[in-house]
N, C-alpha and C positions, 0 to 999 in steps of 0.2 A: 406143408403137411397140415399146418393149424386152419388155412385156408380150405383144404379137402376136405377134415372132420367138420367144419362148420357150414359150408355145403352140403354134405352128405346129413348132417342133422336134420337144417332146415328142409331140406328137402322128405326126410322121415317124418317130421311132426308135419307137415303139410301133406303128405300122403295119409295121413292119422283124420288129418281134419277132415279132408274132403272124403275118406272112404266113411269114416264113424257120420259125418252128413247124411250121405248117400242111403246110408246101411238104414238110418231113420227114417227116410220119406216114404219107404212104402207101408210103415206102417202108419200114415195120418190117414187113415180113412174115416168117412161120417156118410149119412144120409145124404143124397143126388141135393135136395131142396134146401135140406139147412149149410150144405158146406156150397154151394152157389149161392144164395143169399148173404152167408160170412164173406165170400171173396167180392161177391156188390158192393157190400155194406163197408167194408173195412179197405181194399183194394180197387174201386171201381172197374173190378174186372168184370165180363160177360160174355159168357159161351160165344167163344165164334166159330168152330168148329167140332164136327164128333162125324165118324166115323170106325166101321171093321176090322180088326186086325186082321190078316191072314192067319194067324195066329191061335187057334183055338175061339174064334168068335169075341174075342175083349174088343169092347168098345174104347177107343182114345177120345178124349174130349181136351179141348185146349180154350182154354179161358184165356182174356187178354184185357189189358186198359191198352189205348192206343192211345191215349192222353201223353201218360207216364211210361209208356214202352215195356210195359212188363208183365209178364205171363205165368201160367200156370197151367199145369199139363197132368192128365188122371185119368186111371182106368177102371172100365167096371166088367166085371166079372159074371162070366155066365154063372157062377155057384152064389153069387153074392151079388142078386138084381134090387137098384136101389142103394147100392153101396158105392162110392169112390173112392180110392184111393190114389194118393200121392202119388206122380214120380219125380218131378222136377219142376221148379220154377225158375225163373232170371227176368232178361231183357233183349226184347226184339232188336234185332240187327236187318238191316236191309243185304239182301244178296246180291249180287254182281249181275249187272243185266246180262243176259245171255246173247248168245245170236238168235235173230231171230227165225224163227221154221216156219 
């Protein structure tokens, strides 16, 4: 029993942590120029991708250091042009080669 409540704890504050994480990244927006120059400057990270959402036209842009394996992923807004905000960062993983077509 002392086994299940202490499970079922960890398990609540770890859904605490990562949902109150989550719930913050969309709001870290800044200006397109100065939050890619902060992620150069501080992160060696640089645009390697941007592209359309099907989605109401938002632009995804994915920064990366390929050094350090770590990225950084933002969108910008048709009502808020010039603006990025956050959705998530971490660390590149390599995918599973596929078959090839």
């Amino acid at each position: 029993m002392k086994t299940k409540l202490t499970f079922a704890l960890i398990a609540f504050l770890s859904y605490l942590g990562v949902s109150s994480a989550y719930a913050k990244t969309p709001t870290q927006c800044g200006s397109i120029p100065s939050v890619t120059q902060r992620l150069q400057d501080k992160q060696g990270q640089v645009p390697i991708f941007s592209g359309f959402s099907e989605r109401g036209g938002i632009i995804i842009v994915v920064y990366a250091n390929k050094e350090s394996n770590m990225w950084s992923a933002g969108t910008i807004s048709p009502g808020r042009p010039g603006i990025i905000c956050f959705l998530d960062s971490g660390i590149m993983t390599k995918l599973p080669k596929g078959p090839e077509t």
